[in-house]
Residue, then its C-alpha position, 0 to 999 in steps of 0.5 A: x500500500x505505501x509503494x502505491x500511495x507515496x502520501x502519507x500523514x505522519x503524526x507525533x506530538x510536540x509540548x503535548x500538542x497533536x501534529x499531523x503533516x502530509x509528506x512523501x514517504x517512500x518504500x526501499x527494501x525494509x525502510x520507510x523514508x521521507x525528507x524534511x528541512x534539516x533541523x526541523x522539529x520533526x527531523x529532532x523528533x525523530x533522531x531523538x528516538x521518538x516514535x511516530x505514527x504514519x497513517x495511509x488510506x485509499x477511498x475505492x468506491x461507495x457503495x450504496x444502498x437503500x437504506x441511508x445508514x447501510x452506505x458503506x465506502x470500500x476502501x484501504x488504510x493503514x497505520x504504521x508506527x515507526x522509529x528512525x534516524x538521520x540518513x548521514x551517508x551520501x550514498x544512502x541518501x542518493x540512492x533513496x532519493x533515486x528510487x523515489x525519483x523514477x517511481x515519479x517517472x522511469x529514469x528521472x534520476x539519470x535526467x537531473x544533477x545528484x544533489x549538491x553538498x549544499x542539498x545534502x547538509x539542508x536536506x535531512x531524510x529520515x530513515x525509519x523501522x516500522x515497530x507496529x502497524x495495521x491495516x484495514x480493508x472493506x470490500x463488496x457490496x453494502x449490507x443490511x437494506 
């Protein structure tokens, strides 16, 4: 579903506040990846250990039925919590972004310049293991009348 989507909310809190932002996440091998300024408060966040909570969903259809309250939507949606750290390596860093790259379109990493130092130190891309997850799924026709 991640490899599908790309879109992902991750939320985590902050001073006891709930934040919730859309990101590009993205899928190499075991690792979720997504990229934030560097020093932002989600990139210390994350390097300082805490956990965060990415959530992914897919409307497919409704469904209706005769009955207002026996409507029902097929869809799918997970929930990942994930712990991570800063992507140092330059060679890490440029191969996750590539993958990302040509899944926009095949090839783009060869159509643009690799990023400079200058990208790399403003750039942090955060690495994450998913700890826990679930996903939920509907599918077929509405029940009840």
């Amino acid at each position: 579903m991640v490899d599908e989507l790309r879109l992902g909310h991750v939320g985590f809190t902050q001073g006891g506040q709930l934040i919730i932002i859309p990101l590009t996440v993205w899928r190499k091998s075991d690792f979720l990846y997504f990229h934030v300024t560097n020093k932002s408060r989600l990139q210390k966040l994350v390097d300082a250990g805490e956990t965060i909570c990415i959530s992914f969903a897919q409307y497919d259809e409704w469904m209706l039925a005769k009955s207002a309250f026996h409507h029902s939507a097929n869809y799918r949606s997970a929930v990942l919590f994930c712990r991570g750290e800063r992507v140092h390596d330059f060679r890490e860093f440029d191969e996750a972004f590539k993958v990302i790259m040509n899944d926009i379109e095949p090839s783009r990493w060869e159509q643009v310049h690799l990023p400079s130092t200058q990208e790399h130190k403003g750039t942090a891309l955060m690495r994450l293991t998913i700890e826990e997850g679930s996903f939920k799924s509907r599918s077929g026709a509405p029940t009840g009348n």
